[in-house]
C-alpha atoms as an extended CHARMM CRD file, in Angstrom:
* protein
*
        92  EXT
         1         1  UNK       CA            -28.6220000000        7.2920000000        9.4180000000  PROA      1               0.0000000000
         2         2  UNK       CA            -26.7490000000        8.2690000000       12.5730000000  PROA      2               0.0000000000
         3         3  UNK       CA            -26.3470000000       11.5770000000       11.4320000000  PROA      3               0.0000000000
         4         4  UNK       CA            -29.3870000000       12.6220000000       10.0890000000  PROA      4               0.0000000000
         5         5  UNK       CA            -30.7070000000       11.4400000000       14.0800000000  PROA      5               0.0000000000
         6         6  UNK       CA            -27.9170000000       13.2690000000       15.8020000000  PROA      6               0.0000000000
         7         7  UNK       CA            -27.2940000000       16.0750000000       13.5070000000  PROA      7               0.0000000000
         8         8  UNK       CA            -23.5520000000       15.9630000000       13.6010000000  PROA      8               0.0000000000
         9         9  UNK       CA            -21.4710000000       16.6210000000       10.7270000000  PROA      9               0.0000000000
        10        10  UNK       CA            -18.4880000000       13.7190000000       11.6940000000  PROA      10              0.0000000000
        11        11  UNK       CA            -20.8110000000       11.2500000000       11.4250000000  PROA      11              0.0000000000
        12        12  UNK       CA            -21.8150000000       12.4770000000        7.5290000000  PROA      12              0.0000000000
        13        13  UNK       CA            -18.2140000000       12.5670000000        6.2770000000  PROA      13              0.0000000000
        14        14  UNK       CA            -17.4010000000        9.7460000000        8.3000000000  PROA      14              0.0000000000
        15        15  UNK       CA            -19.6870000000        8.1170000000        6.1810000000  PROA      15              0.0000000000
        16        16  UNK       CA            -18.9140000000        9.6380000000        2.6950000000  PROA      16              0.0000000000
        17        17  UNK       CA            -15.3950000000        8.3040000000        3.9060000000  PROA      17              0.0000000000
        18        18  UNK       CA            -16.4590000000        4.7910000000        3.7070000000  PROA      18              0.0000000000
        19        19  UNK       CA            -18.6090000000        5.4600000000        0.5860000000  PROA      19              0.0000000000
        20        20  UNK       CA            -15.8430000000        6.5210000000       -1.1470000000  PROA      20              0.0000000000
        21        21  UNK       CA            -13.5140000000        3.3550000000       -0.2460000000  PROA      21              0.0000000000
        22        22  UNK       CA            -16.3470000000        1.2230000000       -0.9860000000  PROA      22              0.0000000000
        23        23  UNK       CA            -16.6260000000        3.1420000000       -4.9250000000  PROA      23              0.0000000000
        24        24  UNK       CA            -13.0620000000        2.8150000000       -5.0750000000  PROA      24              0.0000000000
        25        25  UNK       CA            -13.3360000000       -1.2270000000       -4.3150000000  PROA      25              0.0000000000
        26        26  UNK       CA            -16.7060000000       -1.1160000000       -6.9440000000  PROA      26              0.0000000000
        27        27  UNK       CA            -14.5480000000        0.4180000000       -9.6730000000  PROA      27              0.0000000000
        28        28  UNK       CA            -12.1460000000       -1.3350000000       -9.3900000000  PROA      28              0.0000000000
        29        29  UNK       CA            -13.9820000000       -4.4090000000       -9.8860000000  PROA      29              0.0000000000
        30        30  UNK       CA            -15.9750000000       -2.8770000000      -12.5610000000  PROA      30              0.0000000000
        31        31  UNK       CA            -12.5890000000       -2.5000000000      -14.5240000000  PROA      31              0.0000000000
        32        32  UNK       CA            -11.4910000000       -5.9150000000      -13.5320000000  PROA      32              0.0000000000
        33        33  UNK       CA            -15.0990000000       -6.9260000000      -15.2490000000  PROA      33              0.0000000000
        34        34  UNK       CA            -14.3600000000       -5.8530000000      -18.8100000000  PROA      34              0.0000000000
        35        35  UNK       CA            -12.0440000000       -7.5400000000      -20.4380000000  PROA      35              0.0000000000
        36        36  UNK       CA            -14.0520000000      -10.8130000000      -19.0010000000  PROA      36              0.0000000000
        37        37  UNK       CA            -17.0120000000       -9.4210000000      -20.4280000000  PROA      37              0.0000000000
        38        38  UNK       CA            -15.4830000000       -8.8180000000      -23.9740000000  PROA      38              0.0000000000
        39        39  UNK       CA            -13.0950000000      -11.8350000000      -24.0380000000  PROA      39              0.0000000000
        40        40  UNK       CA            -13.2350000000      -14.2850000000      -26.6970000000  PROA      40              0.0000000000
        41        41  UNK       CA            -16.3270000000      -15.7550000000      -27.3580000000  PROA      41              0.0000000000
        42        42  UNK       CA            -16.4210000000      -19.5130000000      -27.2520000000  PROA      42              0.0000000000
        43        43  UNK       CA            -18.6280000000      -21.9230000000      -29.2000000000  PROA      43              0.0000000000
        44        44  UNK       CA            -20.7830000000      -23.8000000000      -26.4580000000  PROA      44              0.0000000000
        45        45  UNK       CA            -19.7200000000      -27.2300000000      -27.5510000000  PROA      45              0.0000000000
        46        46  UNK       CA            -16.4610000000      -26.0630000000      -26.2430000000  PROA      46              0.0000000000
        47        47  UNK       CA            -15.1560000000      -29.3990000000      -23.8480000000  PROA      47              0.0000000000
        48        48  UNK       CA            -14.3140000000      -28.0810000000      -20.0640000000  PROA      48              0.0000000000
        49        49  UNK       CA            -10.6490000000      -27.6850000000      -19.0510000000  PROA      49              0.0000000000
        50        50  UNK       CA             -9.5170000000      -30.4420000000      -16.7290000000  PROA      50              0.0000000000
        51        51  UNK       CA             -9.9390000000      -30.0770000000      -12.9920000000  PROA      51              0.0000000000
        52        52  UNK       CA            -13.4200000000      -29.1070000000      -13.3590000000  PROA      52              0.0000000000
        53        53  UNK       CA            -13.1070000000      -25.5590000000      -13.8560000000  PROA      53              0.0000000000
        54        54  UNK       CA            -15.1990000000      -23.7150000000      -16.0040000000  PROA      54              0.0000000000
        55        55  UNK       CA            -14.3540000000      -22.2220000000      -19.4240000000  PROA      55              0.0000000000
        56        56  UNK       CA            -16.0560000000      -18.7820000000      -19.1280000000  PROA      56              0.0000000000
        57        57  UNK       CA            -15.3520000000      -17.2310000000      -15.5040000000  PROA      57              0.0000000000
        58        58  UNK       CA            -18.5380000000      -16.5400000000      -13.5980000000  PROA      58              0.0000000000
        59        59  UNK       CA            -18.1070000000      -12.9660000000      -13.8170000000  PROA      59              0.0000000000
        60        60  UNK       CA            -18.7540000000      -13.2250000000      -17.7160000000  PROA      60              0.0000000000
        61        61  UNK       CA            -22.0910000000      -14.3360000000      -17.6780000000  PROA      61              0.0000000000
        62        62  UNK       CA            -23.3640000000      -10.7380000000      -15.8040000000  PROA      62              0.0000000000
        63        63  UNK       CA            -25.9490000000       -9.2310000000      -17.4850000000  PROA      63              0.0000000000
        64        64  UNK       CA            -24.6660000000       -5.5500000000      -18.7900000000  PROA      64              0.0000000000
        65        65  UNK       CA            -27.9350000000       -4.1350000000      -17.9290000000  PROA      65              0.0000000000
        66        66  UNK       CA            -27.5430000000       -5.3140000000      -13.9830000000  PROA      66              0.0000000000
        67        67  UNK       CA            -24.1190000000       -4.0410000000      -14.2340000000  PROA      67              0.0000000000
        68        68  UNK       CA            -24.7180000000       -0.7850000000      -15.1890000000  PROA      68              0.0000000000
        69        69  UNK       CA            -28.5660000000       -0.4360000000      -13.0660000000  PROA      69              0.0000000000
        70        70  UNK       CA            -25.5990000000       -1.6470000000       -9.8710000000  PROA      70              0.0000000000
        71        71  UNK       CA            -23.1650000000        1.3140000000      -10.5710000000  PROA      71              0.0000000000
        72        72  UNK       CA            -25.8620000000        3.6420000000      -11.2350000000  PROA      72              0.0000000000
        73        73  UNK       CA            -27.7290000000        3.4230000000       -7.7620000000  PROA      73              0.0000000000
        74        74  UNK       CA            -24.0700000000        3.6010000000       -6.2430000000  PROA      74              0.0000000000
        75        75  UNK       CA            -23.3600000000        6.5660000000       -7.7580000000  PROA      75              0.0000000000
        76        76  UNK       CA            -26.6000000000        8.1650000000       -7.1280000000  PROA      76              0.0000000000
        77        77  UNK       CA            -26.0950000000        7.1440000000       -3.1350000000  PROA      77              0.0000000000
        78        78  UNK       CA            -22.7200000000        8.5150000000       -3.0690000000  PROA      78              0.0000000000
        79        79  UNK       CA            -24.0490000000       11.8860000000       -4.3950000000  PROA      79              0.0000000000
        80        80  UNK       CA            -27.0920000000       11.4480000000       -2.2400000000  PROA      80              0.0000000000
        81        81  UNK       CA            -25.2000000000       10.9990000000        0.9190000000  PROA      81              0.0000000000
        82        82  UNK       CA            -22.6230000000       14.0250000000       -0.2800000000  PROA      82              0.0000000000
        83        83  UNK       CA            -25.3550000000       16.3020000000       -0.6430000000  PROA      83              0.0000000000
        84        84  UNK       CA            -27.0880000000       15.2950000000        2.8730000000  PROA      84              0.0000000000
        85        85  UNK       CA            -23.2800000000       15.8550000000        4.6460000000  PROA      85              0.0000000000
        86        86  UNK       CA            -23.3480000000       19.7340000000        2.9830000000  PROA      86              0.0000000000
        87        87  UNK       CA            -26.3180000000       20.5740000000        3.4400000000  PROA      87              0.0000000000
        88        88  UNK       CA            -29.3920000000       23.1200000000        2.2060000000  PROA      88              0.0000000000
        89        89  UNK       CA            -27.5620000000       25.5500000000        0.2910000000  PROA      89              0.0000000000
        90        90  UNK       CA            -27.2200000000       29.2740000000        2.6390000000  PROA      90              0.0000000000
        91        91  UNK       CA            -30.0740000000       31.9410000000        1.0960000000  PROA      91              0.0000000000
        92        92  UNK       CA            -28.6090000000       34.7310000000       -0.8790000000  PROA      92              0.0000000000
């Protein structure tokens, strides 16, 4: 937002910059994610582990659809915010 008010250029890549660590961080989780996802299944009856922690992590019970609508519109802002830092394309 700070660019597109003051026009400068920093402030765009300065920004991509940060979008870019932050898709790093998202993929990275998104990788982490899978083999939780497609782990074993296990039959509901299933008796907890002691100490109270659960048998399926919380990550597994994300819906794929979320997942994917989540690294979708991150995607999309990333190219969004790249295409605001370079600009209108010059005429030919």
């Amino acid at each position: 937002m700070v660019y597109l008010v003051l026009e400068r250029k920093i402030f765009a890549w300065t920004a991509i910059g940060i979008l870019g660590g932050i898709a790093a961080l998202g993929a990275t989780m998104f990788l982490r994610w899978i083999p939780i996802y497609r782990g074993p299944v296990r039959p509901a009856s299933q008796a907890q582990p002691t100490g109270g922690a659960p048998a399926i992590p919380a990550e597994g019970n994300f819906p794929v659809v979320v997942v994917t609508a989540h690294g979708l519109l991150a995607v999309s802002t990333l190219v969004l915010a790249l295409l605001a830092a370079l600009g209108p394309a010059a005429p030919t």
